[in-house]
N, C-alpha and C positions, 0 to 999 in steps of 0.2 A: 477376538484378538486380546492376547493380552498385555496389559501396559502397568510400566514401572511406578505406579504409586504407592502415597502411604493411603489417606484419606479423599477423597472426592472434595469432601468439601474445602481441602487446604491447598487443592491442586494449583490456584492460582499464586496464593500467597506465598507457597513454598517454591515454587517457579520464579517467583518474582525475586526472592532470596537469594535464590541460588546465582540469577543472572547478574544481579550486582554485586555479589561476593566474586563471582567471576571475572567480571569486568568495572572495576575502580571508577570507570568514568562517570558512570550511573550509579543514581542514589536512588532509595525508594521515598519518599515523603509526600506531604497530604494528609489528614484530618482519618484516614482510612488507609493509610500505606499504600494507595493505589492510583499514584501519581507517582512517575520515573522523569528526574530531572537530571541535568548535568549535573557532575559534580563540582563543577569550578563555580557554581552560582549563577546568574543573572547576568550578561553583560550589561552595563550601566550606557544607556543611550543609542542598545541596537532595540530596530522592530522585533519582537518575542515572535517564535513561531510554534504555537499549541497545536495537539493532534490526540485523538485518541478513538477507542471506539472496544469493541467484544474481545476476550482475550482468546489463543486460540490458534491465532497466524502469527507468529513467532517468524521474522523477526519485524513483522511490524507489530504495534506501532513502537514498542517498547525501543527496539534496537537499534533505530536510525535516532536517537536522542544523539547528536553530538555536534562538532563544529562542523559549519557548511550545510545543514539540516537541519530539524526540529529541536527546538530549546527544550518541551516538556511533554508530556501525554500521560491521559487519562486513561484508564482502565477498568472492566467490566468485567461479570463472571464471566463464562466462557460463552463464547456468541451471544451477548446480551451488551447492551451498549453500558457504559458509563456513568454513574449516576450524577446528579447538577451538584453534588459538592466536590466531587472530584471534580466533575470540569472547571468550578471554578477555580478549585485550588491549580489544577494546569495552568489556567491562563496567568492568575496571579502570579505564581512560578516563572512564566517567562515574561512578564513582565520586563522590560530595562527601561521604561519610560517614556516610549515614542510607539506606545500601543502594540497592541498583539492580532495576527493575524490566524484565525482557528482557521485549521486545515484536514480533512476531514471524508469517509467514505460516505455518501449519498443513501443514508441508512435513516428511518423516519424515527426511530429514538434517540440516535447522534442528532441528530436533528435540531431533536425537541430542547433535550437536556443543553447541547452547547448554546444552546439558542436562550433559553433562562440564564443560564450562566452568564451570557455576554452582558445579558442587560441588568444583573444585581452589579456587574464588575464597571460598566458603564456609569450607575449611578453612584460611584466612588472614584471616576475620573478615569479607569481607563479605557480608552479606544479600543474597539474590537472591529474586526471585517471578517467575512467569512467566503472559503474557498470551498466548493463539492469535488470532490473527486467523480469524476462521469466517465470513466474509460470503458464499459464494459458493453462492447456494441450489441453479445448478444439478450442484453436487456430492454433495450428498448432501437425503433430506426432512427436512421439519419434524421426526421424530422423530428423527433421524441428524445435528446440529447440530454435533455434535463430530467426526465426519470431514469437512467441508464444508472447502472450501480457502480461505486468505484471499488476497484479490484485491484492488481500488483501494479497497473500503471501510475499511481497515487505516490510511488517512490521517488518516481521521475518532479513531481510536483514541487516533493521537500526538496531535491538535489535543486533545481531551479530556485526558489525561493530563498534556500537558505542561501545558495552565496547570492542572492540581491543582499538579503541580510544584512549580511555579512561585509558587506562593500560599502555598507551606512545609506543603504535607500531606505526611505520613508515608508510609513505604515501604504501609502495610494500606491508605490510603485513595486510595494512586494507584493501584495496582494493582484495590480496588473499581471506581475508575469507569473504567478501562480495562477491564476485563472489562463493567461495563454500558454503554459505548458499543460494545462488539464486539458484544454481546448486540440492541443496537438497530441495529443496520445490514445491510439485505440488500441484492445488487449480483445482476448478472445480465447475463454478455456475449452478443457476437455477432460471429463474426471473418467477414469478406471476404475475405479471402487470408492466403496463410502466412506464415512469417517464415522469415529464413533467418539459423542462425548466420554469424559469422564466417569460421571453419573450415572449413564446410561447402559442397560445391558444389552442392547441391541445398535445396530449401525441407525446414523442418522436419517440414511432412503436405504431403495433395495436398489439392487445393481447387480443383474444377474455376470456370472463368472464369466461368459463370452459377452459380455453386451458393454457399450462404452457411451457415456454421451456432450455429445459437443454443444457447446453454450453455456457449461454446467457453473453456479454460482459458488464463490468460496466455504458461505455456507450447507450448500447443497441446493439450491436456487433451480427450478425446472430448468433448464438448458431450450436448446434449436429443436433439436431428432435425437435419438436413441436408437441404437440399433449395433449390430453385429461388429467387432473387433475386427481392426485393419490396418495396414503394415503403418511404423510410422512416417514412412515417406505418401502413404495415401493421408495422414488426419496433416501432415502438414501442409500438404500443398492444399486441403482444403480454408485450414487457419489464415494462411497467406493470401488465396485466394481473398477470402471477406473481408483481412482486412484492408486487402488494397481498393476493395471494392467501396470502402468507407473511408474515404479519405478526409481530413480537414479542408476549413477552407482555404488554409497558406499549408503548401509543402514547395522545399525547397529540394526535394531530391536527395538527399542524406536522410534518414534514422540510426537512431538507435535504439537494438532489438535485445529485448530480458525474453527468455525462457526459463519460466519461473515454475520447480516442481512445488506441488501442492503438498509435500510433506512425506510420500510415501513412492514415491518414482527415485531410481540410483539414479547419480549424478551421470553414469554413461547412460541413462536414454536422454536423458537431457541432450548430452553432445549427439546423439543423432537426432534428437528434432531438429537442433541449432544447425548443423550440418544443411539438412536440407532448405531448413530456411533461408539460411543465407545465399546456397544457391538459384532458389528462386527469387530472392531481393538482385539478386546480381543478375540474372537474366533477364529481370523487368529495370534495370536499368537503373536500380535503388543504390545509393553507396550507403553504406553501414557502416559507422566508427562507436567506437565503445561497447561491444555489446555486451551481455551479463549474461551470464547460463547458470546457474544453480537456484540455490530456495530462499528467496526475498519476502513471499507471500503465502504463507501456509494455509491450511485446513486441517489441523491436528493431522490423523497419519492418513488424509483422504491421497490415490492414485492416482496422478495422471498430472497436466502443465498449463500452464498457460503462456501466451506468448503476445507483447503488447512492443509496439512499435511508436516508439517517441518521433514526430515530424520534426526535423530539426530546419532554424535560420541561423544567422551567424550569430544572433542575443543568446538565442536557448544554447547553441552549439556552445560556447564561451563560457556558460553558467553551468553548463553540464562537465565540463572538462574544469571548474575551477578546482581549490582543494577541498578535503572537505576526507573528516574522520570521523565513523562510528565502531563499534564492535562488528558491523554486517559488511562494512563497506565502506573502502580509502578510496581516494584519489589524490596523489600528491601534484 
């Protein structure tokens, strides 16, 4: 395949450039230019909300930086996590003085790294807590929640979070309902073809031309089965199928459903996944408000979607419909 660069090794920095030349809200700064913050600064006496992780999935983590969402995020080569001076410079960055809550996919180098980071920032007086993103059921089972990888459901997290934020809850009560909307959201992909880094002159796995498979991780992560290509009214009612079959333990009978392409799918299969998803939420008696169909959560130009269903109550329903402005995504 071939792709629009100058250098391999500039792909990220020159990325990074371009996005905030194109979008004023976003600045790039950090000790290593690889920290993306607002550009209105700090608010003074909101909880900060840090995020970061492998670059690559465009438009997280970079794109959701703005009001009603994430203050700041950390960034890494391309699928490689963040290094601990970026993270700390994220945290410090969002910073406004009533502690920072890192927010975050369930990745053992994000991990590590925000995890150092908290505690050099700790011992300069700011409060840190930490939320994992776990939406990805086919990582691990229902009883196994906390090794499951966070995947495009992790949007839903910032969108909840940031308006607590935002509304002046404290460092305990952002971090509550960011753990209970991670706690409410399961996603479930299906890749079409591989992806290929930068670097790389080969795709990241093999994926024969008929073969498709479901489970499959952002970054190429083994999936459920593998096997033969099938309409996509059969790969969604299998999607829906599992994930109703994985339920949290509070649903209130509302979601809201993202059909999220992985970088390489046109926006119209998207509207026929969505399509039928919705019909089978509506036949199982699901109501669905808000829902998102295009590319939230990428894999450079990997094929195929994923589809994660937010459990909503009236808290999360309220937090999800507040406002909230980024370059990827308004809600007035």
């Amino acid at each position: 395949m071939k792709k629009l660069i100058n250098d391999p090794a500039h792909y990220v920095d020159e990325t990074l450039d371009g996005l905030t030349l194109a979008f004023p809200s976003l600045v790039r700064d950090g000790a290593a230019g690889r920290v993306i913050r607002r550009a209105e600064g700090v608010t003074r006496g909101k909880v900060g909300i840090a995020s970061g992780g492998g670059f690559g999935h465009l438009p997280l983590f970079t794109g959701y930086v703005g009001r009603g969402l994430i203050d700041s995020c950390a960034i890494g080569n391309v699928f490689e996590g963040p290094n601990i001076d970026s993270c700390v410079d994220a945290i410090r960055l969002a910073d406004g003085g009533r502690g920072v809550l890192r927010l975050y996919g369930n990745y053992g180098g994000d991990r590590m790294n925000f995890d150092m980071a908290g505690e050099v920032l700790e011992d300069e007086g700011i409060r840190c807590t930490t939320v994992l993103g776990t939406d990805d059921i086919a990582s691990g089972g229902p009883d196994e929640i906390g090794r499951r990888r966070g995947v495009a459901g992790l949007i839903y997290a910032y969108k909840a979070a940031g308006a607590s934020a935002d509304r002046g809850a404290d460092l305990e009560e952002v971090t509550r309902i960011a753990a209970k909307a991670v706690a409410a959201t399961r996603t479930i992909g299906v890749g079409l073809a591989p992806c290929r880094l930068p670097s790389a002159a080969k795709p990241s796995f093999e994926l024969a031309e008929d073969e498709i498979e479901m489970g499959i991780g952002i970054h190429g992560e083994p999936g459920i089965w593998r096997d033969k290509l099938r309409s996509a009214d059969a790969i969604a009612d299998e999607m829906v199928d599992r994930l109703l079959a994985d339920l949290p333990a509070q649903t209130g009978g509302e979601v809201s459903v993202l059909v999220n392409g992985l970088g390489a799918t046109p926006q119209e299969e998207l509207f026929i996944l969505y399509r039928r998803v919705r019909k089978r939420l509506d036949d199982a008696g699901v109501n669905v408000v808000q829902p998102l169909v295009g590319n939230y959560v990428t894999s450079m130009e990997m094929q195929g979607a994923s589809v994660s269903l937010f459990h909503l109550d009236e808290e999360l329903k309220t937090l999800l419909r507040a406002p909230a402005e980024c370059p990827f995504w308004r809600v007035d």
